[in-house]
C-alpha positions in Angstrom: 145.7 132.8 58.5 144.2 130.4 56.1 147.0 128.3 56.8 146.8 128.4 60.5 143.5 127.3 60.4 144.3 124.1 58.5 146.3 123.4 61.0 144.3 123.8 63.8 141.6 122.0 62.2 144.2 118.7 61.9 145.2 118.9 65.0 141.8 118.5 66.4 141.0 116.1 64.0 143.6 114.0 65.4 143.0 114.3 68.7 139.1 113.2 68.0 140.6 110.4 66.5 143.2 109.8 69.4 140.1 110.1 72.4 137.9 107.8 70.3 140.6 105.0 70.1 141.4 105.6 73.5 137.7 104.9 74.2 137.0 101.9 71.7 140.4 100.6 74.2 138.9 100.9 77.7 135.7 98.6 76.7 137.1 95.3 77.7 136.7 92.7 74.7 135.2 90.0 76.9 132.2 92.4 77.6 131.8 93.3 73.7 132.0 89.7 73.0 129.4 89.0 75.9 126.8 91.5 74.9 126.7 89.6 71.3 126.3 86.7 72.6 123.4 87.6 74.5 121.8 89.6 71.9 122.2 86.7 69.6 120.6 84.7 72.4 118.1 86.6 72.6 117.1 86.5 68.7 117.2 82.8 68.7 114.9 82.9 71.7 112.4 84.7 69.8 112.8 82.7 66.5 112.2 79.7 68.6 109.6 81.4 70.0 107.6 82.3 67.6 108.6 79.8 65.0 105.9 76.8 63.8 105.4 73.3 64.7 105.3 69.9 63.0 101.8 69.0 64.0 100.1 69.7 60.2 103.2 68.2 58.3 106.7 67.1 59.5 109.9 67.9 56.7 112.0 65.5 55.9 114.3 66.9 58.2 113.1 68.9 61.5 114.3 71.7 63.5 115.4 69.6 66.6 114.6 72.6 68.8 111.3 73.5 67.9 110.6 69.7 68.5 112.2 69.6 71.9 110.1 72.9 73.1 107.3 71.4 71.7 107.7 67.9 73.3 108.6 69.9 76.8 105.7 72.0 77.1 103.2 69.7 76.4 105.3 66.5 78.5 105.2 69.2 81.5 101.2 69.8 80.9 100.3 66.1 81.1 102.5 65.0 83.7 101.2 67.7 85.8 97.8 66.6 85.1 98.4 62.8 85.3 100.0 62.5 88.8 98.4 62.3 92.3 98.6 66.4 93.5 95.4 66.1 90.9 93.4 64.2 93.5 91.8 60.2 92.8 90.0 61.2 90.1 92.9 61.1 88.0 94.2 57.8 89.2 90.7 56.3 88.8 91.2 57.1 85.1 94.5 55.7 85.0 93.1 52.9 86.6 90.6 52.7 84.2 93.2 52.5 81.2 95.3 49.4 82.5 91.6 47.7 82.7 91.0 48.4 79.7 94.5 47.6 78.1 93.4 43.9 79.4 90.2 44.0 78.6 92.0 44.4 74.5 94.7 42.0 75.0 95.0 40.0 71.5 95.7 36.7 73.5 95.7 34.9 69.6 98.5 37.1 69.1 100.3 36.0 72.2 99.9 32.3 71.8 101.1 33.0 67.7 103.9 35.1 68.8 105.5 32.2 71.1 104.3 29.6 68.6 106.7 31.4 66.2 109.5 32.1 68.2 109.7 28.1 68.6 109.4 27.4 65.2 112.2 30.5 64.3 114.6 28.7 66.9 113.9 25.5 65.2 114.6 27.0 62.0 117.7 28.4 62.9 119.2 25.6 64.3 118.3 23.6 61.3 120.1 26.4 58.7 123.4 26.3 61.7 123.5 22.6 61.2 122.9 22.5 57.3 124.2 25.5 55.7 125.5 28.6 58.5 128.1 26.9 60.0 129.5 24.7 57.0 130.1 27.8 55.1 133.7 29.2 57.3 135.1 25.6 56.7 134.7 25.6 53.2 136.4 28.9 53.2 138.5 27.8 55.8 138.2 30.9 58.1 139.4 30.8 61.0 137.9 30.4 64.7 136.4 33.8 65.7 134.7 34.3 62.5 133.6 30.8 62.4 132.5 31.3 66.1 130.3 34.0 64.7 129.5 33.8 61.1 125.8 31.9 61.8 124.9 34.0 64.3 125.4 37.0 62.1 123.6 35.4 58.9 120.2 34.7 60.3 120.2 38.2 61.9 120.5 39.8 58.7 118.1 37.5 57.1 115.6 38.1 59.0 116.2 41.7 59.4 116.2 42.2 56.0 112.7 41.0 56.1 111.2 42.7 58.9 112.7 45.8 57.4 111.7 45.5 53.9 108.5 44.8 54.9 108.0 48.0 57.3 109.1 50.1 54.2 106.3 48.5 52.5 104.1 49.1 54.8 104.9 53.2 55.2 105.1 53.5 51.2 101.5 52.9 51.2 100.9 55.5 54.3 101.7 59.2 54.8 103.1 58.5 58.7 106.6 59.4 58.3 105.4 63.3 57.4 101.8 63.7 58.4 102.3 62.7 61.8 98.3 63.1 62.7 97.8 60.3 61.3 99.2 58.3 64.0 96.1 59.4 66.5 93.4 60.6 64.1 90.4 58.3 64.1 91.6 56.2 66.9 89.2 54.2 68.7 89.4 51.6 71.4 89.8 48.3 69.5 89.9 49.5 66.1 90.4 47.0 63.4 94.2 46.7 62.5 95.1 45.8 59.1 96.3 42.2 58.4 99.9 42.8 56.9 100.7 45.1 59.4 99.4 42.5 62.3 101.7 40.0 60.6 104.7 42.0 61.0 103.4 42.7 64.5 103.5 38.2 65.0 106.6 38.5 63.4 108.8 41.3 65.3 107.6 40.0 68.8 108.1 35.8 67.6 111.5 37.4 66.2 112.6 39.1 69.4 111.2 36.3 71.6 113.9 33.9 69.8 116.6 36.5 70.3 116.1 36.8 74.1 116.6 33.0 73.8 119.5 33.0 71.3 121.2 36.2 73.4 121.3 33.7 76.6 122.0 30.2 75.2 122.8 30.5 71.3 125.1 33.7 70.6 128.6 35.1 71.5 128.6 36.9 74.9 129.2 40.9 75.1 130.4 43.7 76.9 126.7 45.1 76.7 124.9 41.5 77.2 122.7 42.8 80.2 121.7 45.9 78.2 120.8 43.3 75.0 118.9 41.5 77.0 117.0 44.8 78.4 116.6 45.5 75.0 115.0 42.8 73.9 112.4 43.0 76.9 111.8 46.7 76.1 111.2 45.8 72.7 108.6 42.9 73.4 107.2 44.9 75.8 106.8 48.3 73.3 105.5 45.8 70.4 102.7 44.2 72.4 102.0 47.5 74.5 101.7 49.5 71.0 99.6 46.4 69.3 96.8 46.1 72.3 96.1 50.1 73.0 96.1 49.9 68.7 99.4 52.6 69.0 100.3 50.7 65.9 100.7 53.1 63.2 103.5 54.8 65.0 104.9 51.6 66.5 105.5 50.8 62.5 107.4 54.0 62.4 109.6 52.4 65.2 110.2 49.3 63.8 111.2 51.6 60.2 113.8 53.4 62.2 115.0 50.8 63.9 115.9 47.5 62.1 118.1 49.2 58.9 121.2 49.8 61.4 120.5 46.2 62.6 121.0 45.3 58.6 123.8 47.0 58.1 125.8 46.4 61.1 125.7 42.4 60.5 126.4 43.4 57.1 129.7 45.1 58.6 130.2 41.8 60.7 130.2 39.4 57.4 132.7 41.4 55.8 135.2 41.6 58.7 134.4 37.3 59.2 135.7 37.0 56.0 138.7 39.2 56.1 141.0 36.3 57.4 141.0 33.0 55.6 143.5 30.2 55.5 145.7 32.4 57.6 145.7 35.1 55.4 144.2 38.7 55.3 142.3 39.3 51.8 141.3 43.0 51.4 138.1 43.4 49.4 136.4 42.3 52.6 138.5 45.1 54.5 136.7 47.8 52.3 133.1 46.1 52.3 133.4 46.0 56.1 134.5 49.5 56.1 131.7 50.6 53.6 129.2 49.3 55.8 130.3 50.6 59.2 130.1 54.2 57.4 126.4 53.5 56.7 126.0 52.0 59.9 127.3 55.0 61.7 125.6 58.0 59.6 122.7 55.7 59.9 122.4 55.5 64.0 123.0 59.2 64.1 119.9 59.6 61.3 117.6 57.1 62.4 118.0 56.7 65.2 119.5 59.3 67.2 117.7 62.0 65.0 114.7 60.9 63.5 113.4 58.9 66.1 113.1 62.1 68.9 111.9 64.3 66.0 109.6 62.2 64.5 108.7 59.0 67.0 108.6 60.7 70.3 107.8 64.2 68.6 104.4 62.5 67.9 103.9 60.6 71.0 104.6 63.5 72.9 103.0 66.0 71.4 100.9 65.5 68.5 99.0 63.0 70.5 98.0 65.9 73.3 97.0 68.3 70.0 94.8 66.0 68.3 94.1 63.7 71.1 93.8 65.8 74.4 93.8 63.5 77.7 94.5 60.0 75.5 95.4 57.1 77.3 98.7 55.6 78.5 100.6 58.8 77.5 102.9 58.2 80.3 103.8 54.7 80.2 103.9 54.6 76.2 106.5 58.1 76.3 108.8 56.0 79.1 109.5 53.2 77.0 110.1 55.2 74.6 112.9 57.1 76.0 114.2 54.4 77.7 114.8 53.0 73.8 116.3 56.2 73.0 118.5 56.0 76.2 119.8 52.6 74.6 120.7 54.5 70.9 122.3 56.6 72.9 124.7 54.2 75.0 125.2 52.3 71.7 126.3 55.0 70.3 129.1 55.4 72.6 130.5 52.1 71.0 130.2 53.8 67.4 132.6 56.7 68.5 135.4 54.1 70.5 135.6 52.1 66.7 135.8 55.8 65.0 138.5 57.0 67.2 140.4 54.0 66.5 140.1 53.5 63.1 140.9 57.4 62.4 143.6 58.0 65.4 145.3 54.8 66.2 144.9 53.9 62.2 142.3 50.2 63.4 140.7 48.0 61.5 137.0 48.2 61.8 135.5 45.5 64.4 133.5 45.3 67.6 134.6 47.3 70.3 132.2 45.3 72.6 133.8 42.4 71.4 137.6 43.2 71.8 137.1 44.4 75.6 135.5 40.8 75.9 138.6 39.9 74.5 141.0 41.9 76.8 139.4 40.7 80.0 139.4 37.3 79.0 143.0 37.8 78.5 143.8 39.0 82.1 142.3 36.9 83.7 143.9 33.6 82.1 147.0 35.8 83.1 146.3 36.3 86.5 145.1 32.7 86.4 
């Protein structure tokens, strides 16, 4: 009996075992796999939620989706508020703002600006002559790299000293992580410090003479309208920044911005001088190589990182926390992503010299430069 018992209870046993297998079975695995995904949906919803912002103190390195739904909200608030379903009160003030923004025009600014971007083109024209372009003959390198050595060597002079200065500049300031800083205390005129107006002079003279050196001075690109662009944007953004005193995070712009600039002529040098007296030498093979690395984890960093998280985080929306209804929030925040717009088609250059050099086994060089290259080829073949 005992024995029969045993049995019986094995039998059942396995056919438990048998109806709950055949029941695990008939739940599809797309619908297990479908309810996970939206429970784990869900929780990130509610960490996002509920998790903190970077208006007190930014890290080092941001949660890019806590800075997006914070720059969302409060972009979606003020353009609300700001456009004309809010009746003319609202474009009296915005009226207001641009008579104001000429009422603070630094015109000694303007006039030292375009005094200086004569006096750099005079400059560089007098290193070409004496020194930037005597230097691929005495290493006898040949035509493209002495086409483009000069050009290359006064950008990453004077990069090197806009940049060096900007990290001055934000080593004796908090801005980088206590992004109040940027609006607190800010005041219609306020006093700017005298080094940082300097670099201001600079950066604008600097950029003036580039929109001149783009057009009649340097090698022409694939992306020549979008320099030039660039270069307006960027005169535009400096003196825009300087006159409503938006300086303190326009210095956080020019921080991000002119280290990839470093590097990348940097990059440029070392592939110049990779073929000399028709030979390749190649210690300037791995220099140029070294360089493009930086340059590329350095665009993704600075600039295609930090500069949301940080720059536009704190136009966006630490200036509506400490500053509620500030001027110019609107036209400062376009400029600004039409700058990040520009990282972002740059970038798309980046990736087209990565997939080369790790797929089809290329050396490092310009990809805006070689399609120059390749169309200038057809057409002296279909001429």
């Amino acid at each position: 009996t005992c024995r029969t018992e045993v049995v019986r209870t094995d039998s059942f046993s396995a056919c438990a075992k048998s109806s709950l297998r055949r029941d695990h079975q008939s739940v599809p695995p797309f619908c297990a796999s479908l309810c996970g995904s939206c429970a784990a949906m869900a929780f990130m919803w509610t960490w996002l939620m509920e998790a903190p912002g970077y208006v007190d103190r930014s890290p080092l390195f941001p949660n890019p989706l806590v800075c997006l739904r914070d720059m969302s909200q409060s972009a979606a608030g003020e353009v609300f508020e700001r456009l004309p379903w809010n009746g003319v009160e609202t474009w009296l003030r915005e009226t207001f703002e641009w008579l104001y923004l000429s009422w603070y025009m630094d015109w000694g600014l303007v006039m030292q600006t375009v005094g200086l971007a004569v006096v750099l083109t005079a400059i560089r024209m007098v290193l070409n002559s004496l020194l930037f372009k005597r230097i691929p003959k005495w290493v006898d390198m040949n035509k493209d790299g002495t086409d483009k050595l000069p050009e290359s060597l006064w950008k990453v002079i004077m990069y090197s000293i806009t940049w060096s200065w900007a990290i001055y500049l934000i080593a004796t300031e908090n801005y980088f992580v206590d992004l109040k800083t940027h609006w607190e205390g800010w005041t219609p005129g306020e006093a700017v410090d005298n080094s940082l107006r300097w670099l201001y002079i600079l950066q604008i003279g600097f950029y003036l003479h580039f929109a001149y050196g783009t057009v009649y001075m340097d090698t022409v690109r694939q992306d020549f309208v979008v320099l030039i662009l660039h270069h307006a944007l960027t005169i535009a953004l400096l003196l825009f920044s300087y006159t409503v005193r938006f300086h303190k995070i326009g210095l956080l712009v020019l921080f991000l911005q002119d280290f990839g600039d470093v590097v990348l002529e940097f990059a440029k040098i070392s592939v110049y001088f990779k073929e000399r007296g028709g030979r390749e030498y190649v210690v300037p093979e791995y220099f140029a190589n070294f360089f493009f690395a930086i340059f590329t984890l350095q665009h993704v960093l600075f600039r295609l990182y930090w500069f949301p998280t940080k720059v536009m985080y704190s136009s966006m929306h630490v200036s509506v926390v400490v500053y509620p209804g500030g001027p110019f929030y609107l036209p400062f925040n376009l400029m600004l992503l039409a700058l990040y717009a520009m990282q972002v088609y740059w970038f798309k250059f980046i990736v087209r010299v990565l997939v080369r050099i790790l797929v089809h086994g290329d050396k490092v060089n310009d990809s805006r430069e070689d399609e120059e290259k390749d169309k200038n080829t057809k057409s002296k073949k279909q001429n």
